[in-house]
DRENDO-1510 file (C-alpha; in Angstrom, 1 decimal, always signed):
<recs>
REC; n; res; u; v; w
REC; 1; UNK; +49.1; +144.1; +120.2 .
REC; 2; UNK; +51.3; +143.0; +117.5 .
REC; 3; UNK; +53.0; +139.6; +117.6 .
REC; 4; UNK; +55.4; +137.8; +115.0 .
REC; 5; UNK; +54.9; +134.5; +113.8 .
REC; 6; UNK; +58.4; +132.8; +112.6 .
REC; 7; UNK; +57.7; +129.5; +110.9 .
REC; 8; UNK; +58.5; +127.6; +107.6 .
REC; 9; UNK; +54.9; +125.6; +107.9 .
REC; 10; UNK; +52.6; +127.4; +105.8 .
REC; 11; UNK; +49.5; +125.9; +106.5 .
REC; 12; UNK; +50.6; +125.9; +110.8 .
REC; 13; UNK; +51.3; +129.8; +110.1 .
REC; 14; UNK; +48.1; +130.5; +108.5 .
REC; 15; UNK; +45.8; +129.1; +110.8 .
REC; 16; UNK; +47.5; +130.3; +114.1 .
REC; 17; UNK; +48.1; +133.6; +111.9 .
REC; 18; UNK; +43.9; +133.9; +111.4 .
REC; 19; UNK; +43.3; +132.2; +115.2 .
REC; 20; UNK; +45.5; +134.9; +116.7 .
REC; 21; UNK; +43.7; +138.1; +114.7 .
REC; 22; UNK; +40.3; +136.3; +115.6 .
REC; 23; UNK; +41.3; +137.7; +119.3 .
REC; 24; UNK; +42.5; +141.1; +118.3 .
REC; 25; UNK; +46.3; +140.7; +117.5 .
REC; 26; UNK; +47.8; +141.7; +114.8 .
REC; 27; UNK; +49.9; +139.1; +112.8 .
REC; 28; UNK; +52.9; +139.3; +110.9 .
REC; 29; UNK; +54.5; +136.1; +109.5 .
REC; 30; UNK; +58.5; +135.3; +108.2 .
REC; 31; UNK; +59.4; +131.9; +107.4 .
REC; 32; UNK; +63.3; +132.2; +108.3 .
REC; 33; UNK; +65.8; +134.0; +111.1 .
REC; 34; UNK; +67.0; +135.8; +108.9 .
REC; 35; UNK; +63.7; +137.2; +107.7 .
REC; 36; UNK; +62.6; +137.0; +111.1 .
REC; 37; UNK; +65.6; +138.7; +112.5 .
REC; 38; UNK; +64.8; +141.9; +110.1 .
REC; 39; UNK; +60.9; +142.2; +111.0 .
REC; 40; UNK; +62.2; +142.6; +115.0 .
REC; 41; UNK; +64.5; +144.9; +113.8 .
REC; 42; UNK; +62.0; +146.7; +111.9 .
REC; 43; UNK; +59.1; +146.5; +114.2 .
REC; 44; UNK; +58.0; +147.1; +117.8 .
REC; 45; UNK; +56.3; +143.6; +119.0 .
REC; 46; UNK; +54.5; +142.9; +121.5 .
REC; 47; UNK; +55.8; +139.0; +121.2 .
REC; 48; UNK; +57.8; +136.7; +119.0 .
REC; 49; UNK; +56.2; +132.7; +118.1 .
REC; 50; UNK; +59.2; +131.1; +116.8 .
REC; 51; UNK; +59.6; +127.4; +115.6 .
REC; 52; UNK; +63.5; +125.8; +116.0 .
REC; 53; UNK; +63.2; +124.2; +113.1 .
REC; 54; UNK; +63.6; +126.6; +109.9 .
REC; 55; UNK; +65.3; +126.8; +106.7 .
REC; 56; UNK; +68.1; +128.9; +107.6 .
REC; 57; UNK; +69.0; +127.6; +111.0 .
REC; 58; UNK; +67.3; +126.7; +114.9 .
REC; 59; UNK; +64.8; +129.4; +115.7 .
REC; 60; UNK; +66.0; +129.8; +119.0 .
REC; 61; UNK; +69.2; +131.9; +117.6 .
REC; 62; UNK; +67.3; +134.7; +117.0 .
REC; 63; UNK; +67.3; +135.8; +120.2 .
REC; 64; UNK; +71.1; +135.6; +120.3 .
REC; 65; UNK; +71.4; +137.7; +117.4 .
REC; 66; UNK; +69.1; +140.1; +118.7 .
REC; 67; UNK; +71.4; +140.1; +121.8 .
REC; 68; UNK; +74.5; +140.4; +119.5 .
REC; 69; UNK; +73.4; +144.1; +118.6 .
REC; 70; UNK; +72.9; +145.0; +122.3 .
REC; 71; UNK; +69.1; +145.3; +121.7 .
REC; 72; UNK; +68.4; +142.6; +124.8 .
REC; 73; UNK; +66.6; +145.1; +126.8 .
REC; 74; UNK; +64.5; +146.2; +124.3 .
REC; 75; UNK; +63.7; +142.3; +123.2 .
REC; 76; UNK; +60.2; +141.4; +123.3 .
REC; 77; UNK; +58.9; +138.5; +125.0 .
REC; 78; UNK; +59.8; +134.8; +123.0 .
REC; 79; UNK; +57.7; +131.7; +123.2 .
REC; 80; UNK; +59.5; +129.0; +120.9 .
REC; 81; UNK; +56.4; +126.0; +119.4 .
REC; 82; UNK; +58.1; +123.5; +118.1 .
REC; 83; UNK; +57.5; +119.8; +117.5 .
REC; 84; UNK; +61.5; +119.2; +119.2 .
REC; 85; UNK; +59.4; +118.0; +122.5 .
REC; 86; UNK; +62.6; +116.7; +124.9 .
REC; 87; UNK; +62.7; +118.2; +128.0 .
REC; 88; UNK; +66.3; +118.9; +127.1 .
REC; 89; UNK; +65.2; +120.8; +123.9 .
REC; 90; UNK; +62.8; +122.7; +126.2 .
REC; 91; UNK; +65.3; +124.1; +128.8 .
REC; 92; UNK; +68.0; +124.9; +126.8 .
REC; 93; UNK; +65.5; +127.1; +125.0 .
REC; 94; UNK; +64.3; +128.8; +128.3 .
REC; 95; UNK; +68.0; +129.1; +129.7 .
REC; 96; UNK; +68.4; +131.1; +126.1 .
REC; 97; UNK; +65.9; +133.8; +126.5 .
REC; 98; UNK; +62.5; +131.9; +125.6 .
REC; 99; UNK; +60.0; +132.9; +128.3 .
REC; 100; UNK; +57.1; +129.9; +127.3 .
REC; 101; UNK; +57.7; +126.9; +125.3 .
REC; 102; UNK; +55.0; +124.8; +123.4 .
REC; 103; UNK; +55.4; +121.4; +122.0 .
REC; 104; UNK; +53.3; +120.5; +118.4 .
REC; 105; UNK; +50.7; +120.0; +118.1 .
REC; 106; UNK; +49.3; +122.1; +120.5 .
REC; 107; UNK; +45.6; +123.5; +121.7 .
REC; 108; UNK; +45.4; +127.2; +120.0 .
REC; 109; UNK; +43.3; +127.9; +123.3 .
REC; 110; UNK; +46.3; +127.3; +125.6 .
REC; 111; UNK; +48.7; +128.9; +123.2 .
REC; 112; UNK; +47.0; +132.1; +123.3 .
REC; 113; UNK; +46.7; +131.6; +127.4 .
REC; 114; UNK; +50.3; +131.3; +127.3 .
REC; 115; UNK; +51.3; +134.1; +124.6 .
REC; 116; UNK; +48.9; +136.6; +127.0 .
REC; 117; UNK; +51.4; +135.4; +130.3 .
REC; 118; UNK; +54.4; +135.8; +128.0 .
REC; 119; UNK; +53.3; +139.2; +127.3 .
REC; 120; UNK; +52.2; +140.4; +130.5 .
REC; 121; UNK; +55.6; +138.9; +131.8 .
REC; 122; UNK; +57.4; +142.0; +130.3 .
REC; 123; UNK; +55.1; +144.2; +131.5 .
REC; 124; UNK; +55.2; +143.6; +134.9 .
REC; 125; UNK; +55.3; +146.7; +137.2 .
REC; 126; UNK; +53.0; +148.3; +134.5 .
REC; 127; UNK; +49.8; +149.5; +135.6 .
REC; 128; UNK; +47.3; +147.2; +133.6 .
REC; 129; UNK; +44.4; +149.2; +133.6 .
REC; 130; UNK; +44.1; +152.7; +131.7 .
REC; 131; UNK; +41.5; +155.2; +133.4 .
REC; 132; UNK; +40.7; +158.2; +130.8 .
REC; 133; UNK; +37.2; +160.2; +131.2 .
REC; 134; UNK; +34.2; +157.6; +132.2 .
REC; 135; UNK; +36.4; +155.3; +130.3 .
REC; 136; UNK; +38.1; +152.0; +132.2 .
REC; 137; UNK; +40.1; +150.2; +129.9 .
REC; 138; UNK; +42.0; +146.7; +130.9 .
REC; 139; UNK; +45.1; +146.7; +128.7 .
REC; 140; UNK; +45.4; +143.2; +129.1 .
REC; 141; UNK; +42.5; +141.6; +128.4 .
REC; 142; UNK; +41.2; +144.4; +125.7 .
REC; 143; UNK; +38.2; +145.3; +127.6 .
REC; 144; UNK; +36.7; +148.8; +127.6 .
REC; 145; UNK; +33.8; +150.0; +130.2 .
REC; 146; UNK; +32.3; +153.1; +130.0 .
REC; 147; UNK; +30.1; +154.3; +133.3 .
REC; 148; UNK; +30.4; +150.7; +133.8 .
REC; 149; UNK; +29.0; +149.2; +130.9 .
REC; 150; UNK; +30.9; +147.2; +128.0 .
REC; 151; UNK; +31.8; +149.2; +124.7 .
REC; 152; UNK; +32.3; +146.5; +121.9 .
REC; 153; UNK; +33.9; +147.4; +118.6 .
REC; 154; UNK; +35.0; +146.2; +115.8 .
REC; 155; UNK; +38.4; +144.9; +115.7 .
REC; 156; UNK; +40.0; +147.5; +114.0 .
REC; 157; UNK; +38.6; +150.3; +115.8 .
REC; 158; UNK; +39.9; +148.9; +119.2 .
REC; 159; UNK; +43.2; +148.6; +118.0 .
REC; 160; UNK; +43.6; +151.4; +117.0 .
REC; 161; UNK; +41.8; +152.5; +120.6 .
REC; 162; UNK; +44.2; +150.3; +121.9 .
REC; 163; UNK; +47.2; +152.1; +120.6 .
REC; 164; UNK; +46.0; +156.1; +121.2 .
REC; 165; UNK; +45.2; +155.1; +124.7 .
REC; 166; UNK; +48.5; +154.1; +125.3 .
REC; 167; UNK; +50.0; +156.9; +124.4 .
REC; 168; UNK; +47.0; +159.3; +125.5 .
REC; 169; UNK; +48.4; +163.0; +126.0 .
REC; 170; UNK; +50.4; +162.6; +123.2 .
REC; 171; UNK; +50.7; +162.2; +119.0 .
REC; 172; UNK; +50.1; +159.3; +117.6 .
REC; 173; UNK; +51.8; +160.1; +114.0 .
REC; 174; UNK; +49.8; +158.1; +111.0 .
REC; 175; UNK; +53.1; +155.5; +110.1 .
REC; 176; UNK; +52.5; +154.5; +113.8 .
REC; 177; UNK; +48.9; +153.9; +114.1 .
REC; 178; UNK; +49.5; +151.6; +110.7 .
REC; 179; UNK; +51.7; +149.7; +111.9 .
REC; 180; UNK; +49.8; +148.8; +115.2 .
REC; 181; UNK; +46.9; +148.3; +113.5 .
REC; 182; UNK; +47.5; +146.1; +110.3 .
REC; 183; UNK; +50.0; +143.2; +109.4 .
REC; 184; UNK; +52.6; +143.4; +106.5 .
REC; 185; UNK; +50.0; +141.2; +104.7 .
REC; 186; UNK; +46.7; +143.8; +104.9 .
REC; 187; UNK; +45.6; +145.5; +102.1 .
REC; 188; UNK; +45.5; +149.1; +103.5 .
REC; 189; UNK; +44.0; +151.9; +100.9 .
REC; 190; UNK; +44.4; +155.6; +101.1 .
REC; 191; UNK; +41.6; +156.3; +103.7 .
REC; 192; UNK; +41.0; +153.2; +105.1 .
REC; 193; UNK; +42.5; +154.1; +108.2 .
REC; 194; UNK; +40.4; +157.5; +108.3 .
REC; 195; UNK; +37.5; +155.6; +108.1 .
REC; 196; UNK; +38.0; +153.2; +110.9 .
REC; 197; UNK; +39.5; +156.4; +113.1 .
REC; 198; UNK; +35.9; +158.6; +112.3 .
REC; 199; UNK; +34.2; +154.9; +113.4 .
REC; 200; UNK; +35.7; +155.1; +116.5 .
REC; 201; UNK; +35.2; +158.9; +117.3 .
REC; 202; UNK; +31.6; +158.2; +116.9 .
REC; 203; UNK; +31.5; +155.1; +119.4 .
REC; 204; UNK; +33.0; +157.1; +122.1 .
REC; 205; UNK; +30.8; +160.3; +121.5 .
REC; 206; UNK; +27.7; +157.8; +121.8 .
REC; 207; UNK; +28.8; +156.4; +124.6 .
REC; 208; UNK; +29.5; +160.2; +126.3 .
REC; 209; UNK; +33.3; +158.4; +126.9 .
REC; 210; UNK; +34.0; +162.0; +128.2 .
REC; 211; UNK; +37.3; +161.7; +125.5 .
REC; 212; UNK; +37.9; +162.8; +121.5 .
REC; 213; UNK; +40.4; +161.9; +119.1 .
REC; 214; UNK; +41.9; +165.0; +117.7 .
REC; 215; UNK; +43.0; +165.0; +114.1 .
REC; 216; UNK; +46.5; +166.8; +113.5 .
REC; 217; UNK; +46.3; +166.7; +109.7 .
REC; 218; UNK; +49.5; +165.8; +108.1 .
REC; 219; UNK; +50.5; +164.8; +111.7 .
REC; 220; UNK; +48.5; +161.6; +113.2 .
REC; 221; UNK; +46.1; +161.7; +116.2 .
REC; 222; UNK; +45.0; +162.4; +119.9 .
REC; 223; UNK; +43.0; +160.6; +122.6 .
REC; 224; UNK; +42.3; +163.4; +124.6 .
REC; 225; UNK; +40.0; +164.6; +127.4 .
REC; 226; UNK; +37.1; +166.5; +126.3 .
REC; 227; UNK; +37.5; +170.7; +127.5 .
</recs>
């Protein structure tokens, strides 16, 4: 899952940036709406972490602009931390569009408890769990069983399991599996993401998942059943 981190405080940024990653998320950071206002434009997101207080203007009014170019259905979930603690602060941010809001400082223990409600908030009505093979995957909490026992991998390799699951049956092109995988910031090389993808066919042969990830070259990839 990919999340957005709009907030002018460095050293806040980095440390929820590396907290967040430490639980499988990947992180992209902007320190103003404007910049912020562009990464949601140019990115799908799972959920937006916005502080009212930035450079440029109150955080909150990105989700107005968003709304301004008739994208509010597609919006995805907000959850404003901000030191601005007054329960009047607070609603008028909820009656705008903010699903969650945390005051600073905060515990990054209930933050992430509260980003995972904001997130499942949009996708309510969606199944939550992913059957594929002998594989049972909870979408939610990242969790993958096989015949019943745990698969763990590395971080990487279940996002990027993460991602072809969710679109199982169907291309995953190369540009997309990037972009859920790593953050504006990573350092991606030519077959870095080859790598990781050959990592995690292996892991799911092992296990006898009863799926394969099909290389289209030039194309992307597919989580498919085994014939």
């Amino acid at each position: 899952m990919r999340v957005l981190i709009v907030e002018d405080d460095l050293q806040i940024a980095k440390l929820l940036k590396r907290y967040l990653e430490s639980h499988n998320f990947v992180v992209d950071h902007q320190e103003t709406v404007g910049r912020g206002l562009q990464a949601v434009l140019d990115a799908k997101y799972s959920a937006v972490i916005i502080d009212r207080m930035l450079p440029d203007g109150d955080g909150i009014e990105l989700i107005d602009k968003l709304k301004e170019r008739r994208l509010e259905k597609d919006l995805p979930p907000f959850l404003v931390l901000s030191a601005l603690g007054d329960v009047e602060e607070r609603v008028a941010s909820l009656n705008l569009g903010a699903v969650d809001y945390v005051v600073k400082p905060y515990e990054p223990e209930e933050l992430l408890a509260r980003l995972k409600v904001c997130i499942k908030h949009k996708t309510t009505g969606v199944d939550q769990t992913i059957a594929l093979g002998n594989i049972v995957y909870d979408i939610q909490d990242q969790h993958i069983e096989i015949d019943g026992k745990a698969l763990n991998l590395r971080r990487r390799e279940l996002l990027i399991f993460d991602t072809l699951v969710r679109h199982q049956g169907r291309v995953t092109s190369y540009r997309a599996l990037e972009e859920a995988v790593y953050s504006y910031d990573d350092d991606i090389c030519s077959n870095t993401l080859a790598s990781q993808v050959s990592r995690l066919r292996k892991a799911l042969r092992d296990a006898n998942s009863g799926v394969h990830i099909k290389v289209l070259r030039n194309i992307g990839y597919l989580l498919e059943l085994e014939s």
